[in-house]
Backbone as numpy.savetxt, mean C-alpha at the origin, in Angstrom:
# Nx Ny Nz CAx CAy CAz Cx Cy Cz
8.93 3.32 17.55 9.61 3.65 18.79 8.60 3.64 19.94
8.79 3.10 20.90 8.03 2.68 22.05 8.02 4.17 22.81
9.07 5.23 22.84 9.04 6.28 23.22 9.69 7.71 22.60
9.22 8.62 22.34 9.08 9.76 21.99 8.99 11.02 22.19
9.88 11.97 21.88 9.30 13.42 22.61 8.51 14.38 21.91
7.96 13.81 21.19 6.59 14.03 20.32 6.19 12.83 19.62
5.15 12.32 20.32 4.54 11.48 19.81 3.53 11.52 18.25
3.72 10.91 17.20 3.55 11.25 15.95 1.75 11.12 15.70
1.56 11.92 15.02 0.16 12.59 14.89 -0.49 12.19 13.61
-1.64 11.99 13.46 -1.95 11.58 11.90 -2.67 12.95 11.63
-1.74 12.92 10.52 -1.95 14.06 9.76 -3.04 14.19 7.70
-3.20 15.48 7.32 -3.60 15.41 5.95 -2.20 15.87 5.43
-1.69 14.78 4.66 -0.21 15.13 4.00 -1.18 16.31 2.91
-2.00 15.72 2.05 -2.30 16.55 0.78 -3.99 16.87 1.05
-4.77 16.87 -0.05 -6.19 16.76 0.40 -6.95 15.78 -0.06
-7.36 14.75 0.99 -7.71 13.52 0.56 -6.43 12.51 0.81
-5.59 12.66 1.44 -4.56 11.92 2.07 -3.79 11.78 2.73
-4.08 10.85 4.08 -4.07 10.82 5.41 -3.09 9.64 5.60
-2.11 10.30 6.45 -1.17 9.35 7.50 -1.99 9.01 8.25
-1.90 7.71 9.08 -2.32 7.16 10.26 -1.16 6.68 11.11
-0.66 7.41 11.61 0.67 6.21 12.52 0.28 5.45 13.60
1.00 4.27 13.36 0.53 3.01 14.40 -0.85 2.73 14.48
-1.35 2.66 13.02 -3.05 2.19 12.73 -3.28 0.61 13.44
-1.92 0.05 12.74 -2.50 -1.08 13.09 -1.30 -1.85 14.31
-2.15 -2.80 15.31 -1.64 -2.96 16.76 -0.55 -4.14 16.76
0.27 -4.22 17.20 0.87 -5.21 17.05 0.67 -6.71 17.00
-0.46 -7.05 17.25 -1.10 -8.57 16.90 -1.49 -8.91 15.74
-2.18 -7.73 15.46 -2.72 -7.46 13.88 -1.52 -7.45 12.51
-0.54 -6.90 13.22 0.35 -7.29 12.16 0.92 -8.01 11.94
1.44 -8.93 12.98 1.79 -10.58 13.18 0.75 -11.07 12.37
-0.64 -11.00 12.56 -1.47 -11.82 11.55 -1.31 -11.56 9.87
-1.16 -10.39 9.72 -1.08 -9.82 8.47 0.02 -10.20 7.92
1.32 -10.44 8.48 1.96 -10.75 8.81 2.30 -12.23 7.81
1.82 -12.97 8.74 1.39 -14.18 8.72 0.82 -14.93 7.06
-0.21 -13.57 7.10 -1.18 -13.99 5.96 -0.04 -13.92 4.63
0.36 -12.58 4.77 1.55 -11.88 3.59 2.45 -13.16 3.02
3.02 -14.02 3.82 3.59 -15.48 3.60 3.08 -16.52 3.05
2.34 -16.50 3.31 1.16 -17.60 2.74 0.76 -16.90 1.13
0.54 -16.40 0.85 0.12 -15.35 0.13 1.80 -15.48 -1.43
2.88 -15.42 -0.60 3.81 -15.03 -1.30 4.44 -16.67 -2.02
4.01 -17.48 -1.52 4.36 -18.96 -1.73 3.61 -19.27 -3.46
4.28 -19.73 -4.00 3.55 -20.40 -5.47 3.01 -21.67 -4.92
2.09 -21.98 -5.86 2.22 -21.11 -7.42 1.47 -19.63 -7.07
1.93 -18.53 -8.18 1.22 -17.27 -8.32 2.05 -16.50 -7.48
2.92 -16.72 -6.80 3.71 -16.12 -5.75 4.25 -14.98 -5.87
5.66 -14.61 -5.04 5.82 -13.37 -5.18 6.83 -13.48 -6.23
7.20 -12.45 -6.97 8.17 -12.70 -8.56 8.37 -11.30 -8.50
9.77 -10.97 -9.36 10.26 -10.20 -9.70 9.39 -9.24 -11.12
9.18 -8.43 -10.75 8.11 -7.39 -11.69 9.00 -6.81 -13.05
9.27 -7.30 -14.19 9.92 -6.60 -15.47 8.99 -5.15 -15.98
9.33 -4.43 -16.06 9.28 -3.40 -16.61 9.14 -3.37 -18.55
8.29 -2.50 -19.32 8.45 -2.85 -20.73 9.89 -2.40 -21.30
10.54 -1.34 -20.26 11.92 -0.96 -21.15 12.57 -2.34 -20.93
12.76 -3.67 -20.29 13.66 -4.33 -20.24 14.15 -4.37 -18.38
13.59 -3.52 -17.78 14.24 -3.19 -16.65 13.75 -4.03 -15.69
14.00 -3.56 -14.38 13.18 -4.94 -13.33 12.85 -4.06 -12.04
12.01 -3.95 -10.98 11.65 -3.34 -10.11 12.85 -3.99 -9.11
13.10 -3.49 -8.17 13.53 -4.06 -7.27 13.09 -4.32 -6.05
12.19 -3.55 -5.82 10.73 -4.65 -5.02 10.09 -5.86 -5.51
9.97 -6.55 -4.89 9.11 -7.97 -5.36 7.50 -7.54 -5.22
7.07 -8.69 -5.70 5.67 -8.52 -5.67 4.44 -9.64 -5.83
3.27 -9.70 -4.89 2.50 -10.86 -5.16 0.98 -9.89 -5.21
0.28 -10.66 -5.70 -1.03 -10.29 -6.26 -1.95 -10.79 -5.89
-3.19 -10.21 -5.36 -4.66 -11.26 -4.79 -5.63 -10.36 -5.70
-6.40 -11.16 -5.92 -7.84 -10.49 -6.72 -7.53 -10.53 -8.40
-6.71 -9.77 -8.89 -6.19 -10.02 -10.21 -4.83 -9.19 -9.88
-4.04 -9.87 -11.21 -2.83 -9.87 -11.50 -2.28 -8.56 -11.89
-1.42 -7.95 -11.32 -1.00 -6.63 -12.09 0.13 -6.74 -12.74
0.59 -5.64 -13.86 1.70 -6.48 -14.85 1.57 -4.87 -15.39
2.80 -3.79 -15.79 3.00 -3.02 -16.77 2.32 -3.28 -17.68
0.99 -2.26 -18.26 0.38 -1.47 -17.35 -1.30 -2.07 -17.29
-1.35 -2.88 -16.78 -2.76 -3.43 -16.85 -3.05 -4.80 -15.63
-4.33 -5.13 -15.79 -4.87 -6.36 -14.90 -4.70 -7.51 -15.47
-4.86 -8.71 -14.99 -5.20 -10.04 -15.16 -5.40 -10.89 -14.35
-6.00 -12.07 -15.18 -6.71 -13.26 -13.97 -5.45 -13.84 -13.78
-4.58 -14.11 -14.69 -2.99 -15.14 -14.07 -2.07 -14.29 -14.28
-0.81 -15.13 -13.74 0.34 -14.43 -13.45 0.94 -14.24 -14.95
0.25 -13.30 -15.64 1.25 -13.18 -17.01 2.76 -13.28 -17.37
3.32 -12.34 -16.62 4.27 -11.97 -16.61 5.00 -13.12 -15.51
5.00 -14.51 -15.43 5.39 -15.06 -14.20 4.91 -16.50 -14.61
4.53 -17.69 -13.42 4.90 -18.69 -13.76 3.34 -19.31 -14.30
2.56 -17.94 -14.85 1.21 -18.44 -15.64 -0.07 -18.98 -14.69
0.20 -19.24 -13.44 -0.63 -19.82 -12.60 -2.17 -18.68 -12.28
-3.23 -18.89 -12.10 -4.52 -18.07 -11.69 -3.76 -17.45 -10.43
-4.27 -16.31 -10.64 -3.95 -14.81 -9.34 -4.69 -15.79 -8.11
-4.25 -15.42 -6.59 -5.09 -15.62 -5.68 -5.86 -14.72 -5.45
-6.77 -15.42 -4.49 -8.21 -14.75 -4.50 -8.35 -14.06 -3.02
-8.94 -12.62 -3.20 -8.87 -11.80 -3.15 -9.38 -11.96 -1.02
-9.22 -12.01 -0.22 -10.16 -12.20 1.28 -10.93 -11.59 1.36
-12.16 -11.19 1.52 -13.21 -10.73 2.45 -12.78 -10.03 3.08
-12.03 -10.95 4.37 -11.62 -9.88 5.82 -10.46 -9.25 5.50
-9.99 -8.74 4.32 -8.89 -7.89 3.92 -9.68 -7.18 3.57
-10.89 -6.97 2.60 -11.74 -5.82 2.03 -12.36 -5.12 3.57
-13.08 -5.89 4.55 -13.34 -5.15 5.40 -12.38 -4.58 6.16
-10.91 -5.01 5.87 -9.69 -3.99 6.74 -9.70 -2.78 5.95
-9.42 -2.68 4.66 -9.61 -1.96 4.19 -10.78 -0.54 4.17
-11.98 -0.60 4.44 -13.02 0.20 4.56 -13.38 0.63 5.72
-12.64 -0.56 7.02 -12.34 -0.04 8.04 -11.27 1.40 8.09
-10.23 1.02 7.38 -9.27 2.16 6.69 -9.28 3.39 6.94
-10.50 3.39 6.04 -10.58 4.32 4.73 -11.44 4.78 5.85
-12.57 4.53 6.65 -13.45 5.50 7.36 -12.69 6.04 8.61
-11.80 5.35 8.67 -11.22 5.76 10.19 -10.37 7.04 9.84
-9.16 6.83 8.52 -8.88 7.70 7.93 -9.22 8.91 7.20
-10.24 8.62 6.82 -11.33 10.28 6.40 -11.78 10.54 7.24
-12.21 10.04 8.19 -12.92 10.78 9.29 -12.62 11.99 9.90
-11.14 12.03 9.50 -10.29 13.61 10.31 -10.10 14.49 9.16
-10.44 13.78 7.66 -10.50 15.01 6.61 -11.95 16.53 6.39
-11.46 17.58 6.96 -12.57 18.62 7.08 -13.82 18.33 5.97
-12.78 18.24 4.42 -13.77 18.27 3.53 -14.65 17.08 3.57
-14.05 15.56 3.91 -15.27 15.06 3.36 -15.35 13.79 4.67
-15.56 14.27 6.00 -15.87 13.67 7.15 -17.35 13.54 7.43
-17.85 14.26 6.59 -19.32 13.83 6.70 -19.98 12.74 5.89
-19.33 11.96 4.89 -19.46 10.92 4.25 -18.43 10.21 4.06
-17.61 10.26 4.96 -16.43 9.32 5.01 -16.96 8.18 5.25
-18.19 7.78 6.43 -18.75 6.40 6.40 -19.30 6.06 5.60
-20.01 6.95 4.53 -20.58 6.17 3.20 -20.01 5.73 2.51
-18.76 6.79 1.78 -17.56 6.28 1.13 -16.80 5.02 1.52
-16.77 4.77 2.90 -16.22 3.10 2.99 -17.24 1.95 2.93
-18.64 2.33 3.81 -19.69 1.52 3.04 -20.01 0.73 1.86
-19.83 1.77 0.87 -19.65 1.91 -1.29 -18.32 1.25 -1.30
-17.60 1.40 -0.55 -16.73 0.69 -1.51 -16.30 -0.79 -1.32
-15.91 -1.43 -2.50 -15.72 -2.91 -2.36 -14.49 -3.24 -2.63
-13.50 -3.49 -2.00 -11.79 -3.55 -2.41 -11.51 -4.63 -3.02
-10.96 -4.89 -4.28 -10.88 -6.26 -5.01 -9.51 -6.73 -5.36
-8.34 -6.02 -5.35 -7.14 -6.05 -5.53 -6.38 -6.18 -4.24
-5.27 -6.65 -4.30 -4.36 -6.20 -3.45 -3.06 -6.60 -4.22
-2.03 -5.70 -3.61 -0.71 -5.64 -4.06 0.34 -5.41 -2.94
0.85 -6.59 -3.16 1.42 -6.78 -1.76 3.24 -6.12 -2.33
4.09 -5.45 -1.98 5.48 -5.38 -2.15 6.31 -5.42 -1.56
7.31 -6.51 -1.66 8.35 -6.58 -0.15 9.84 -5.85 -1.36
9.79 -5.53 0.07 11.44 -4.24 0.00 12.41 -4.64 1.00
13.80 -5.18 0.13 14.71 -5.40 1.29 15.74 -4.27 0.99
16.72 -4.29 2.32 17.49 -2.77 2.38 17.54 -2.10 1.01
17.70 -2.86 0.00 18.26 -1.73 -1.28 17.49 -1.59 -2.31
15.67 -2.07 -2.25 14.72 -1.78 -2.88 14.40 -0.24 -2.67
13.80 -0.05 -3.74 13.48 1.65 -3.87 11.99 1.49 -5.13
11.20 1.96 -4.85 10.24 2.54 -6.04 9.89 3.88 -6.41
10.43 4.13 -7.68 10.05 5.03 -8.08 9.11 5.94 -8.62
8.80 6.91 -8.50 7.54 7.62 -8.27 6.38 7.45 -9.93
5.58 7.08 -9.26 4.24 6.66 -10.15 2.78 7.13 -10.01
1.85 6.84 -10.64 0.54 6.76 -10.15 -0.14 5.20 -10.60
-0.83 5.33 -9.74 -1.79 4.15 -9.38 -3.13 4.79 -9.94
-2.95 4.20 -11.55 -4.12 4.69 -12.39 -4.29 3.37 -13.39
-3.41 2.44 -13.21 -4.29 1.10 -14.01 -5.80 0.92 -13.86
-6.81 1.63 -12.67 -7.73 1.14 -12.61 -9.33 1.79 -12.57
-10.05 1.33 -12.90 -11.10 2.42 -13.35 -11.90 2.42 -12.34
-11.43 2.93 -11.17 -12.47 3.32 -10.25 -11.40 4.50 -9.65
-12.21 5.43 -9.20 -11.63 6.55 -8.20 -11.85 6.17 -6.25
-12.03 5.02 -6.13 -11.76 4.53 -4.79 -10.95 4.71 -4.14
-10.34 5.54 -3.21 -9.16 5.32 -1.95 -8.51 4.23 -2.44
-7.23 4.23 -2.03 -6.11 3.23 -1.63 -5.84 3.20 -0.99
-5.83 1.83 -0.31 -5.54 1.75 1.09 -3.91 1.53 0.93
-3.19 2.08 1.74 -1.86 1.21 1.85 -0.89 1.40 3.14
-1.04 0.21 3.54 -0.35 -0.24 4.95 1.16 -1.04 4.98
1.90 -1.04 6.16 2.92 -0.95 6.33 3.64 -1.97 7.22
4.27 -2.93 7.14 5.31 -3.86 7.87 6.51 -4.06 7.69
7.08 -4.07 8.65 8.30 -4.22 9.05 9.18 -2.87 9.03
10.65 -3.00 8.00 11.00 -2.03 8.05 10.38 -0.50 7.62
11.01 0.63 8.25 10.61 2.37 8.64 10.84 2.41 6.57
10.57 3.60 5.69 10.67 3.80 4.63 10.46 5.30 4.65
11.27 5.90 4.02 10.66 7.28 3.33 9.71 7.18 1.82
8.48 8.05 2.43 7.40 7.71 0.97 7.16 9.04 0.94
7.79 9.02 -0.33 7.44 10.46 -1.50 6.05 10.48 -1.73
5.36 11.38 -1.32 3.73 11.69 -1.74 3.73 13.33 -2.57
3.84 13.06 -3.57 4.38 14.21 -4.49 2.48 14.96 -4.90
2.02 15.25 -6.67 1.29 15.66 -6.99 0.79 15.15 -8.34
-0.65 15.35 -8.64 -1.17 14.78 -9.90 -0.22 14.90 -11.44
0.68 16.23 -11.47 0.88 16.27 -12.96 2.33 16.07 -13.08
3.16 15.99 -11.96 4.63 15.96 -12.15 4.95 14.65 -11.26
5.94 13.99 -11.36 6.74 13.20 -10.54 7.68 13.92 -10.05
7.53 15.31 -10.44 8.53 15.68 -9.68 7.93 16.84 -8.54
8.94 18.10 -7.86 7.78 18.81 -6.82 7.36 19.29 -7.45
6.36 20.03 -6.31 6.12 19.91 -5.13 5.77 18.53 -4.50
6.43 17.63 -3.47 6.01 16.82 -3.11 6.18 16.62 -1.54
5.64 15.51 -0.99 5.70 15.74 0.82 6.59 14.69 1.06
7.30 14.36 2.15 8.51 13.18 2.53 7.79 12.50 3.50
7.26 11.48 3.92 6.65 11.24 5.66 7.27 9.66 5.38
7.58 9.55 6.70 8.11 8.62 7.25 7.36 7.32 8.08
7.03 5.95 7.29 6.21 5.13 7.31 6.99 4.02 7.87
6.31 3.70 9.42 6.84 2.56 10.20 6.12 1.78 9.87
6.04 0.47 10.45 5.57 -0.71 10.90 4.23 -0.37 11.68
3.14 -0.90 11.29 1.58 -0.67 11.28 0.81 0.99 10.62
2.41 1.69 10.19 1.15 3.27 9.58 0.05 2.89 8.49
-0.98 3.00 8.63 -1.65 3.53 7.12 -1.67 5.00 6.80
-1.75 4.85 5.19 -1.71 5.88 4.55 -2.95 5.59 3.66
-3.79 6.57 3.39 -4.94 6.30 2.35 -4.86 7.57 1.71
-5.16 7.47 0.40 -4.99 8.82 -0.36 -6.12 8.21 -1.61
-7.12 9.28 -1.85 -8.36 9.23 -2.54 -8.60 10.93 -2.94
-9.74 10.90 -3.41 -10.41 12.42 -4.27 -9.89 12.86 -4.75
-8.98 14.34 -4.44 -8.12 14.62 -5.65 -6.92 14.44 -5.44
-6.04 13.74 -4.36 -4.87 12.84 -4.10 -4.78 11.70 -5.14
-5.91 11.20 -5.42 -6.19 10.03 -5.78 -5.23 9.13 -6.45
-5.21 10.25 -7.95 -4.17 10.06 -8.88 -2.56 10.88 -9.00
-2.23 10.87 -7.42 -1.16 11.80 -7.36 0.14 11.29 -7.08
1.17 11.50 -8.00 2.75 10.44 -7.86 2.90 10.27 -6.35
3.88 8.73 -6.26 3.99 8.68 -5.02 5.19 7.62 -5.20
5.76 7.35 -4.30 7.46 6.27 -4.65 7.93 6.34 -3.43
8.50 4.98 -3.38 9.64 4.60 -1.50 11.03 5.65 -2.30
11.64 5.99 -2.25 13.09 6.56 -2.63 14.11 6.07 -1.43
13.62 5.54 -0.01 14.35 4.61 0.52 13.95 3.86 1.72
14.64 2.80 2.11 14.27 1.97 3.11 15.14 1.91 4.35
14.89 1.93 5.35 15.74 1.90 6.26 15.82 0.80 7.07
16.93 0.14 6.41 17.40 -1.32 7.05 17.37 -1.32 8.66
16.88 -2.80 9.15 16.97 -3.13 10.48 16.08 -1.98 11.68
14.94 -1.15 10.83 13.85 -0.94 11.50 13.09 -1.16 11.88
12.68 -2.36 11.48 11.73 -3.24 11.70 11.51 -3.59 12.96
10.34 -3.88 14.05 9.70 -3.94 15.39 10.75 -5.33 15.55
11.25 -6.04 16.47 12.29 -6.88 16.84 11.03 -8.37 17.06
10.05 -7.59 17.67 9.45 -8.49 17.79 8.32 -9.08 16.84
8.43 -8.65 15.51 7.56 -8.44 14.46 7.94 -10.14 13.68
9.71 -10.13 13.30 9.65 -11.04 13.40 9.99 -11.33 11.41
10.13 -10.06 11.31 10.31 -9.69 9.58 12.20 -8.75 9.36
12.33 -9.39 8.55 13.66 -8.45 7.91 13.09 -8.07 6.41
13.31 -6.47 6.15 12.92 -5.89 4.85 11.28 -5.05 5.47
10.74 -4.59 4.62 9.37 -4.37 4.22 8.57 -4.47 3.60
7.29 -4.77 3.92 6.29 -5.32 3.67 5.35 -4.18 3.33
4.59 -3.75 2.09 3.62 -2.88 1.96 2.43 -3.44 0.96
1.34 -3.30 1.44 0.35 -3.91 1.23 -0.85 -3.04 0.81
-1.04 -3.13 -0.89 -1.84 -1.61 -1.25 -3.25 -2.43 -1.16
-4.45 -1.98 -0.81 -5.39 -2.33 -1.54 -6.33 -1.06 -2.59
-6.88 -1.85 -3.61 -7.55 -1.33 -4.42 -8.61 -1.64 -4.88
-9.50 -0.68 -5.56 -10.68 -1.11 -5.92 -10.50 -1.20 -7.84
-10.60 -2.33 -8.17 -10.63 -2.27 -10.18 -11.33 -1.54 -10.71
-12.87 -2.10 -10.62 -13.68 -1.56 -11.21 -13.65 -2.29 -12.50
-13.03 -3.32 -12.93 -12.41 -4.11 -13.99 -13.74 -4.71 -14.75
């Protein structure tokens, strides 16, 4: 929203995980934008994610760096049309650590090495998920991977409610915040490994001039693989 009678604040939802609203500027996301398309085209493209019960996500999904698949990594699209994962950008890892320092920087506990912590880290994954009106994900952790690195995860097009719940339950205590078009959210230390899920999307939110129908969310991660 271009105007507001409280303009939205980046906040610590938990400890170690930070809203950013309107991180990123509207050019920047046209590019990102941009890239996300290119990106989603096969081979390796974006595909429907099966589940081991038989089930199917209803977010889509494309992969850079290695392949993710219930519950593990790979170099190709296993689960899909077999092709090598794309490879991973550079100037996506430095968006990323850009992130992550801009975003710790307002955390009390660990603002005094928030620039080291993005320094150290090297982002090698990404997981891109598009959500149209009647996609939903349900609450998980992001523990396929053996590093305790931040996650970066940023936001296009359509507004979403994102459940940022806690380490041992999917269920509460958990927080509700409301993720437009350019928020980041980074959640690391003891957030790290803490449930989190869209439970909904809100059709035709999306910036007019953005230029997208649905949403676009774009995790990055570090393997450690």
């Amino acid at each position: 929203m271009d105007a507001e009678l409280f303009p939205r604040e980046r906040r610590e939802v938990a400890p170690g995980a930070v809203h950013v609203p309107g991180w990123l500027a509207a050019a920047a996301q046209r590019e990102l934008l941009d890239a996300c398309r290119e990106w989603a085209r096969p081979p390796a493209g974006l595909r429907t994610v099966r589940t081991p019960g038989g089930g199917t996500m209803t977010a889509r999904q494309v992969c850079l760096g290695r392949h993710w698949y219930p519950y593990g990594y790979a170099r190709t699209v296993v689960d899909g049309d077999g092709a090598p994962v794309k490879p991973f950008p550079g100037w996506l890892g430095e968006l990323g650590r850009r992130a992550v320092a801009d975003a710790l920087s307002t955390v009390a506990a660990v603002a005094a090495v928030a620039c080291d912590i993005a320094q150290s880290v090297s982002y090698d994954i990404a997981l891109i998920n598009f959500y149209d009106g009647n996609a939903r994900m349900g609450m998980h952790r992001d523990s396929d991977e053996n590093s305790d690195a931040p996650v970066v995860s940023l936001s296009l097009g359509d507004t979403c409610l994102f459940r940022f719940g806690n380490t041992e339950t999917r269920t509460k205590p958990y927080t509700d915040v409301e993720l437009r078009s350019g928020d980041l959210f980074v959640f690391g230390g003891p957030s790290r490994l803490a449930h989190h899920g869209v439970p909904r999307v809100y059709a035709g939110t999306a910036p007019p001039e953005l230029g997208l129908t649905g949403r676009l969310n774009i995790t990055l991660r570090v393997g450690g693989l």
